[in-house]
C-alpha positions, -999 to 999 in steps of 0.1 A, spaced: -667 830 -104 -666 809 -132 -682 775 -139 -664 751 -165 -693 718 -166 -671 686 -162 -640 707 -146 -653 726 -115 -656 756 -106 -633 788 -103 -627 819 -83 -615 848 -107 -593 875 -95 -613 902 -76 -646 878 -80 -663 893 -48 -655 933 -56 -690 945 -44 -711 933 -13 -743 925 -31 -716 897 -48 -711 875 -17 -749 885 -10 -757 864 -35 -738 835 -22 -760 834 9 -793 829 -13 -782 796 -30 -800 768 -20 -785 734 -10 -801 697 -6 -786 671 22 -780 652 -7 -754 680 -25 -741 683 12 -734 645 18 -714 640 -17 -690 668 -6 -686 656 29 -678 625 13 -649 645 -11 -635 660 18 -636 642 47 -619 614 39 -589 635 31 -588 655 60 -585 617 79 -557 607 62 -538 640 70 -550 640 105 -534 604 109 -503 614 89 -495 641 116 -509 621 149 -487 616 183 -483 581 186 -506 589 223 -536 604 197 -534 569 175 -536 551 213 -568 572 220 -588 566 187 -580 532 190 -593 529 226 -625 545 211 
């Protein structure tokens, strides 16, 4: 993995080769706050595309809720 500050963050080409490698991943801590801002990159998104590819019936339904 490689991080580049200001541009993000990148998986090489056989990053996780050895098992103590994605061990490592399951040690990093994370705050609500870190959580929120990515829920905030994502979700949004994944809204838009779910309305792009709704039934007209699945539009009806979220409205009615």
């Amino acid at each position: 993995m490689e991080i580049q500050r200001g541009k993000g963050t990148y998986v090489k080409e056989n990053a996780f080769k050895k098992q103590q490698d994605i061990e490592q991943l399951s040690k990093i801590k994370v705050n609500a706050k870190d959580l929120y801002e990515m829920r905030l990159i994502f979700e949004p998104e994944a809204v838009y595309y779910a309305a792009l590819r709704a039934t007209d019936s699945e539009i009806k339904r979220i409205i009615e809720l």
